[in-house]
C-alpha positions as CSV (number, residue, x, y, z in Angstrom):
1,X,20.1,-8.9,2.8
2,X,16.9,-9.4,0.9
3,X,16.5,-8.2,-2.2
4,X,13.1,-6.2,-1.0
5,X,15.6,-4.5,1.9
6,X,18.2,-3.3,-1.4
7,X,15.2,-1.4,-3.0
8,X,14.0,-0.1,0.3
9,X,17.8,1.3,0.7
10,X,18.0,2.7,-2.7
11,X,14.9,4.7,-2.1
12,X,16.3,6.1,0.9
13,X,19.9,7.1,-1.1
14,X,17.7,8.1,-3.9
15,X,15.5,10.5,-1.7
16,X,18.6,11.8,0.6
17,X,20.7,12.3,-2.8
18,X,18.3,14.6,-4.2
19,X,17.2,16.4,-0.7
20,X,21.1,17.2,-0.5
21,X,21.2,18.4,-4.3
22,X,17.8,20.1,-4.2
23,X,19.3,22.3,-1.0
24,X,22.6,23.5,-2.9
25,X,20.1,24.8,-5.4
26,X,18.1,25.9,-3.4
27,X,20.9,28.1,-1.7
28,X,21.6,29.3,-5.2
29,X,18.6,30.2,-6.7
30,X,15.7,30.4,-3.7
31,X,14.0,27.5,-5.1
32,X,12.3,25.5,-2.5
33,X,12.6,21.9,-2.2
34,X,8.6,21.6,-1.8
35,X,8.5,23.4,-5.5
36,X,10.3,20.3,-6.8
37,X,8.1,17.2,-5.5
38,X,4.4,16.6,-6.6
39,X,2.8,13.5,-4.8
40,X,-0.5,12.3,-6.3
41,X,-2.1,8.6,-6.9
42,X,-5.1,7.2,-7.5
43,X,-7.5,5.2,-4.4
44,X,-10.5,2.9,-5.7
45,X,-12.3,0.6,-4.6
46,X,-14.6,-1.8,-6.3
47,X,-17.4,-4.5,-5.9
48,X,-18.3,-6.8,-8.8
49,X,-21.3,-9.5,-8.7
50,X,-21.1,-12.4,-11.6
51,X,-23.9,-14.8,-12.9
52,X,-22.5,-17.9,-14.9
53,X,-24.2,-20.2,-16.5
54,X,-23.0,-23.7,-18.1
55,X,-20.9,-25.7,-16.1
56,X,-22.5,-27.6,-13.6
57,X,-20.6,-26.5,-10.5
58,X,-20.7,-22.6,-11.5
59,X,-21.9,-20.5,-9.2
60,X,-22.9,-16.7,-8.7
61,X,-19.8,-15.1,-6.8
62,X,-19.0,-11.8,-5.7
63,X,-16.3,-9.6,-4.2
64,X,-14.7,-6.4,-3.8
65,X,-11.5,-4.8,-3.3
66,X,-9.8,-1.6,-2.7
67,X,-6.1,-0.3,-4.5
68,X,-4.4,2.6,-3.2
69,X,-1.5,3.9,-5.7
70,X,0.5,6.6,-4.6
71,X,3.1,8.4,-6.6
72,X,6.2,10.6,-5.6
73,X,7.5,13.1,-8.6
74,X,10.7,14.7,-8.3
75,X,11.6,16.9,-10.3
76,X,15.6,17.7,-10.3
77,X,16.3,19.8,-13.2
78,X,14.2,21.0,-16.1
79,X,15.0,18.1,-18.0
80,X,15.9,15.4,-15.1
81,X,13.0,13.6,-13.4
82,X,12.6,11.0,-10.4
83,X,9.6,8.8,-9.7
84,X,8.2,6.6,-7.7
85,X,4.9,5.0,-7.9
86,X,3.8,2.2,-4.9
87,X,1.2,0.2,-5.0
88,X,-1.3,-1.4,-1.6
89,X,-4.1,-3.9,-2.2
90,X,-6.9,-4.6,0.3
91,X,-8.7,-8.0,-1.2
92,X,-9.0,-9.7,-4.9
93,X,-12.2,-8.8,-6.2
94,X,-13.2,-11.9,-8.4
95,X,-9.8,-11.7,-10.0
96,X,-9.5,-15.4,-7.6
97,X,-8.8,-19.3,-8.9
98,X,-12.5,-20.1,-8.2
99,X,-13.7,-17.3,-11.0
100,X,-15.1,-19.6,-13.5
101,X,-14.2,-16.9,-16.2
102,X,-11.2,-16.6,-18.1
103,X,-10.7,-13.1,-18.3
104,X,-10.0,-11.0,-15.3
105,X,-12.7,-8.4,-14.7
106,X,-10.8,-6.0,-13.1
107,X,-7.5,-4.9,-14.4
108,X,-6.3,-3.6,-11.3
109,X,-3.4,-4.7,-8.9
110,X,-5.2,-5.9,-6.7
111,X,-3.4,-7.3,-3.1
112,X,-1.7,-10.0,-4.3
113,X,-0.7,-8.8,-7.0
114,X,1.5,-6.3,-5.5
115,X,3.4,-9.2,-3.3
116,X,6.3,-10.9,-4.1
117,X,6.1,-9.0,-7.8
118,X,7.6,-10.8,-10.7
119,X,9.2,-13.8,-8.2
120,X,11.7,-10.5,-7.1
121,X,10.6,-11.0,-3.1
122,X,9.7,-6.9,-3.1
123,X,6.2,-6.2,-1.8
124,X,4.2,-2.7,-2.6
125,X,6.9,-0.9,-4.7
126,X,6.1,-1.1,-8.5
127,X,8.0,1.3,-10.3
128,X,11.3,3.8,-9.5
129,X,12.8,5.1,-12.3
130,X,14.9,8.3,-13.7
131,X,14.6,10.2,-16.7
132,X,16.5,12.9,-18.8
133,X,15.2,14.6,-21.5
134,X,17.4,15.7,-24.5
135,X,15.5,18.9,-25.8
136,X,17.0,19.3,-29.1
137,X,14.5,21.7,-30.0
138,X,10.8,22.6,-29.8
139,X,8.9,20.1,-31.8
140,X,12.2,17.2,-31.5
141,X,12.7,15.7,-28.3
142,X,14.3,12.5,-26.7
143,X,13.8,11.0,-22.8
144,X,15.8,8.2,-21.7
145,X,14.6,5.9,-18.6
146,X,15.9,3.4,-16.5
147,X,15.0,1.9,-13.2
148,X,11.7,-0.1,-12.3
149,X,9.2,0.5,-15.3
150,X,5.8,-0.7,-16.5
151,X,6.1,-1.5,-20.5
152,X,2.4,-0.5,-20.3
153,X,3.8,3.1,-19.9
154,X,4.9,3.2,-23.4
155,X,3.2,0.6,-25.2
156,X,-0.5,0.3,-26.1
157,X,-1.8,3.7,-25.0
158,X,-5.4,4.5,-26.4
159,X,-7.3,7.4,-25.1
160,X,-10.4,5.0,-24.7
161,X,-9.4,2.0,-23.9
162,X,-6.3,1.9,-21.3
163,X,-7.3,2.9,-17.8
164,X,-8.9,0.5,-15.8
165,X,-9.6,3.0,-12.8
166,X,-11.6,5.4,-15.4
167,X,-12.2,3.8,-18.1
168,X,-13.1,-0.1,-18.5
169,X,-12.4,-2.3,-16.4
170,X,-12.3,-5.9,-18.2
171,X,-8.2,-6.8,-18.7
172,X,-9.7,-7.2,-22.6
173,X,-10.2,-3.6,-22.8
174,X,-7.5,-2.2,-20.8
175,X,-4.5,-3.5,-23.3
176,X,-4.5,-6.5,-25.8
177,X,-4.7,-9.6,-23.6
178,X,-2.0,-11.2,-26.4
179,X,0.3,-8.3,-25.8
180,X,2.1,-9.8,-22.9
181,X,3.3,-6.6,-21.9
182,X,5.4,-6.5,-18.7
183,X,5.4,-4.6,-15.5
184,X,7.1,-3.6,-12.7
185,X,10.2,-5.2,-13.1
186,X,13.8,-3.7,-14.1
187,X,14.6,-2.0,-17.3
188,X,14.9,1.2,-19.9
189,X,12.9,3.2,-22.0
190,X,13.1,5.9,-24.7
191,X,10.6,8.2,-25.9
192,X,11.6,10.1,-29.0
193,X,9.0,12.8,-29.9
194,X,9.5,14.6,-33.5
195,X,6.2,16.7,-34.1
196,X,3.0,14.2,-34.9
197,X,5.6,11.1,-34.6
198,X,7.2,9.4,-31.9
199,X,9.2,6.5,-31.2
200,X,8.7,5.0,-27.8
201,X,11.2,1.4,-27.0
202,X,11.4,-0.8,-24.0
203,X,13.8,-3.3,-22.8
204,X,13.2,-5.1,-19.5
205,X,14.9,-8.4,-17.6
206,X,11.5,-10.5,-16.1
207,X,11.8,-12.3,-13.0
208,X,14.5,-13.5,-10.7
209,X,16.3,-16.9,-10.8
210,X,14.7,-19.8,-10.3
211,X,10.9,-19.8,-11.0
212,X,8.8,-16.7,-10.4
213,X,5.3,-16.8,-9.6
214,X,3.8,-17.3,-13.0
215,X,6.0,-21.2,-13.3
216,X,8.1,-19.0,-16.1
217,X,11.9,-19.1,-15.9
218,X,13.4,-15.6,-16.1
219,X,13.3,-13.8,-19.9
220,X,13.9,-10.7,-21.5
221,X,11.5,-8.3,-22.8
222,X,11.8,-6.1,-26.0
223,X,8.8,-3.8,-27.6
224,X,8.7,-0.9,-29.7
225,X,5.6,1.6,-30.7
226,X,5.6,4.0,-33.8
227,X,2.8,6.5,-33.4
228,X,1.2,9.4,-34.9
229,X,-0.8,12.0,-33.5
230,X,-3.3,13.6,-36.3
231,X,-5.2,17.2,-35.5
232,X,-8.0,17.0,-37.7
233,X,-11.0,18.4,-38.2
234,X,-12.6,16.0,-36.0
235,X,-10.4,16.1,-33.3
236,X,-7.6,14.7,-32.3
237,X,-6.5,11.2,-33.5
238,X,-3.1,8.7,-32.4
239,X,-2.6,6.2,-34.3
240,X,0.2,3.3,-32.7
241,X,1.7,0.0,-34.1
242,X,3.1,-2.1,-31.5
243,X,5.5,-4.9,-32.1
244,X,7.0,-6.7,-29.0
245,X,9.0,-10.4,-28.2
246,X,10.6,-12.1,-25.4
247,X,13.8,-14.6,-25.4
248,X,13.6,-18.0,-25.5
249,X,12.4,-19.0,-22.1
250,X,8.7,-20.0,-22.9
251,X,7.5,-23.2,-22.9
252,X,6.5,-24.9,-26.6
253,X,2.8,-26.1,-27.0
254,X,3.5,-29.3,-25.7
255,X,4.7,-28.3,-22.3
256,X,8.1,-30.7,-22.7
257,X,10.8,-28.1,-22.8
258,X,10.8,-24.4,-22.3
259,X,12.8,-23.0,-25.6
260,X,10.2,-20.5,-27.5
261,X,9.8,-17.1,-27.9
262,X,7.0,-15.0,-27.4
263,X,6.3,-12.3,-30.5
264,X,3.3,-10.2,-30.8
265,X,2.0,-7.1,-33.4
266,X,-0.6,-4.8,-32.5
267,X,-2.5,-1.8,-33.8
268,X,-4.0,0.3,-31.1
269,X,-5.6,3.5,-32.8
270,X,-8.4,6.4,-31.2
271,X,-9.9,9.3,-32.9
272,X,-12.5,11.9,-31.9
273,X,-15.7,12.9,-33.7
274,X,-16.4,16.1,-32.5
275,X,-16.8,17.2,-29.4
276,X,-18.8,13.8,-28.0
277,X,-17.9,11.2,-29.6
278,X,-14.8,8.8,-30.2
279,X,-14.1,5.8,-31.1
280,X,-11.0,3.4,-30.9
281,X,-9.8,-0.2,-32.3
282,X,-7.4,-2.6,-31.6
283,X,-5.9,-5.4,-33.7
284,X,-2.9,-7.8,-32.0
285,X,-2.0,-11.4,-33.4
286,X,0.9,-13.1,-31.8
287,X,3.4,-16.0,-32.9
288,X,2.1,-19.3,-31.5
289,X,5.5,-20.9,-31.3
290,X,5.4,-21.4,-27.8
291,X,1.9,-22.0,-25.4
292,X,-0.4,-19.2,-25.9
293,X,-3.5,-19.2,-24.9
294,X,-4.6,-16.2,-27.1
295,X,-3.6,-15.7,-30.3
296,X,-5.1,-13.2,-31.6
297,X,-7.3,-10.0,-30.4
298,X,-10.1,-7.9,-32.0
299,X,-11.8,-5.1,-30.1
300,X,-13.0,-1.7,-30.9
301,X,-16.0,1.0,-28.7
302,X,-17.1,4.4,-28.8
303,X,-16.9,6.9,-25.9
304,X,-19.7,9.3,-25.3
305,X,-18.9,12.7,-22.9
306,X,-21.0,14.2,-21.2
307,X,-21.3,17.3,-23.1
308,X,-24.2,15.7,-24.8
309,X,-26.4,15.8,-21.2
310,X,-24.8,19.0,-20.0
311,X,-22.2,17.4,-18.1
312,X,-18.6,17.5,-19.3
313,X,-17.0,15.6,-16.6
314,X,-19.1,12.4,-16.9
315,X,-18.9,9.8,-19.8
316,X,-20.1,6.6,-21.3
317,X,-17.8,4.0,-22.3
318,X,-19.1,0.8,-25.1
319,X,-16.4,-1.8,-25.3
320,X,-16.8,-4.9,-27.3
321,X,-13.5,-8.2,-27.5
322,X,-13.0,-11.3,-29.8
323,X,-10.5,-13.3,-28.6
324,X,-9.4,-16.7,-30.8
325,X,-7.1,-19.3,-29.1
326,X,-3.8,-20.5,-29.7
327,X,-2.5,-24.0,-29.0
328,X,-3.8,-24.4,-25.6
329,X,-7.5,-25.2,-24.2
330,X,-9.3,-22.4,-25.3
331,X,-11.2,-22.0,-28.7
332,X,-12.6,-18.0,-28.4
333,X,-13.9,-15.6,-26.1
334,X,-16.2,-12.6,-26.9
335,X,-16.6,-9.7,-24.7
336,X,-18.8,-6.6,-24.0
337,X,-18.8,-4.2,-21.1
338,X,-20.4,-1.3,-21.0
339,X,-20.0,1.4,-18.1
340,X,-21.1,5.5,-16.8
341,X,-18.7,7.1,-15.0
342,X,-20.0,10.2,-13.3
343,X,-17.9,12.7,-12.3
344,X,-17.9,13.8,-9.1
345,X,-15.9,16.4,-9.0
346,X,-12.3,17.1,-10.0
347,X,-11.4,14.2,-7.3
348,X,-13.9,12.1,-7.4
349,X,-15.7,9.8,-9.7
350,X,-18.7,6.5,-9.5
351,X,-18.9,4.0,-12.2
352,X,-21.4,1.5,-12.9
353,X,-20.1,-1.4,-15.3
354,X,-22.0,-4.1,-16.7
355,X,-19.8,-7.0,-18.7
356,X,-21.1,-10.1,-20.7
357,X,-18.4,-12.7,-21.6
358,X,-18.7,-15.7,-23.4
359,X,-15.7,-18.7,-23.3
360,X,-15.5,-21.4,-25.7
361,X,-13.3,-24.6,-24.8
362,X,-11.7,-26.9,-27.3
363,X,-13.6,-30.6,-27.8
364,X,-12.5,-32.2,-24.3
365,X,-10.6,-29.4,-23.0
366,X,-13.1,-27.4,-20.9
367,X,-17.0,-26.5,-20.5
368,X,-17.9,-23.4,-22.1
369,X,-19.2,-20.6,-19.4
370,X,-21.1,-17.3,-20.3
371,X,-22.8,-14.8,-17.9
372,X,-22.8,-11.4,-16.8
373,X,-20.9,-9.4,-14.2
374,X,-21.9,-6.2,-12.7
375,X,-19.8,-3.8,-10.7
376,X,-19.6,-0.4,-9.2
377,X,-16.4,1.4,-9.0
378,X,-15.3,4.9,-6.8
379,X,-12.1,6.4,-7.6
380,X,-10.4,9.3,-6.3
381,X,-7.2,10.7,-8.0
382,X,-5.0,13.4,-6.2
């Protein structure tokens, strides 16, 4: 049986599992099964236009694509949870071969990107996972996970800069590009909340056996966050350093032999000012020990709300990326995207985006390419 058909089955013994457990309850305390699932998601679609110039074969390109993500919650108990997230793709975008840029400019999963995920042969399903919460008391709390994560989940959260269906949608400003953090893919989590601190960790196991689609051989993941949530004055600040590594299944610089290890450090920090404006950084560097591409990451914006035009649901996002090379072809990259999001309603939202990116090659290793792109994105999230 394939490996796709054992996670199909699993949902289904998952699912009849809890419908059997949620109707014992149910008999004892008149609690519906209906009260104990939420199902919500997010549907976008988005069409992006770029103009390079420098290399002689560049051309203007465009494309669009749509992403439907829907999400099953379950809850069991007060401090036991199921989920389910899926993931459907209808086109690339410009996130193609042929894109002359190095960066993708939409962070989404896009349809092939939810195929054949990690080299595991399972289409559409990107995360099933179960959680239980140890409430020790009010302000001190500890959830355990384990199942089908995304280390994005728990690592390198920002309140600007970490949602490519609202906020921006360059993979620069999204999470650190040197991060290398994981998703999809099977593994545990804890989140250990005391007060303004927490503790999140995440182990995962990449890939199958044999070569998955990224020409890696299967490694394991590791990453821990300590952050701190500040009330102040201002607003609300959180404030996150990040370290994270892999095994030694990457290849060294000179592509001969694949024995390195991947280890990264980043600072990911957000803060209001007021009741308009914010502003967020992030700082990563990574270990160049193996092939990396990027080595280190330097990016910062502001986000203006719509308060300041009488409209509290809209907002403006300015993003700004430096990107230095590692060992590999590319010298740097700079970055700036700036985007309105107008809200809608509580359902619906349109974003215009405008990016300007600028890559740099190593003598004899590339020709340097710089344009714009400009895009309009519609979300809905239910």
């Amino acid at each position: 049986m394939k490996k796709q058909s054992w996670i199909v089955l699993a949902t289904v013994c998952i699912l009849g599992l809890f419908v059997l457990t949620a109707n014992a309850q149910e008999e004892d305390s008149g609690t519906s099964i209906m009260d104990r699932v939420s199902i919500g998601g997010v549907l976008a679609g988005a069409y992006q236009y770029a103009s390079p110039t420098g290399p002689q074969e560049a051309e203007d390109e465009d494309g669009g694509a749509v992403v439907f993500q829907p999400e099953v919650d379950i809850t069991l108990t007060e401090v036991d949870e199921i989920f389910f997230k899926f993931g459907f793709g209808a086109g690339n975008g410009l996130n193609v071969e042929e894109y002359p840029f190095v960066l993708a400019p939409w962070a989404a999963n896009l349809e092939d990107d939810v195929k054949d995920i990690n080299g595991r042969d399972r289409d559409y399903l990107l995360t099933a996972w179960y959680k239980h919460t140890f409430q020790f008391s009010d302000i001190n709390a500890l959830g355990l996970t384990g199942g089908i994560i995304d280390a994005t989940d728990y690592l390198d959260g920002n309140a600007y800069s970490n949602d490519e269906f609202t906020q921006f949608m360059n993979e620069a400003l999204v999470n650190a590009p040197n991060g290398f953090f994981p998703s999809f893919d099977i593994g545990g989590a804890f989140e250990w909340e005391i007060g303004p601190v927490s503790v999140n960790g995440v182990v995962m196991g990449i890939g199958d056996t044999g070569e998955n689609e990224d020409d890696t051989t299967p490694y394991n993941f590791f990453g821990v966050q300590l952050a701190y949530k500040a009330d102040t004055s201002l607003g609300e600040g959180n404030y996150r350093l990040i370290v994270d590594g892999t095994t030694d299944d990457f290849m060294n610089a000179e592509g001969t032999s694949a024995e390195e290890s991947l280890m990264c450090i980043v600072l990911s920090f957000d803060q209001q000012f007021g009741e308009i404006v914010g502003g967020w950084i992030r700082f990563g560097t990574q270990d160049d020990s193996a092939a990396v591409d990027i080595e280190s990451c330097y990016s910062g914006g502001i986000d203006i709300n719509g308060k300041l035009w009488n409209r509290e649901q809209d907002n403006i996002g300015i993003g700004y990326a430096n990107l230095q090379g590692g060992n590999q072809d590319i010298d740097s990259i700079q970055l700036v995207e700036a985007y309105v999001r107008f809200g809608l309603n509580d359902t619906f939202a349109l974003t215009f985006d405008i990016q300007y990116e600028d890559d740099s090659y190593k003598s004899g290793a590339g020709e340097d390419v710089s344009g714009w792109i400009g895009g309009v994105r519609a979300t809905a999230e239910f």
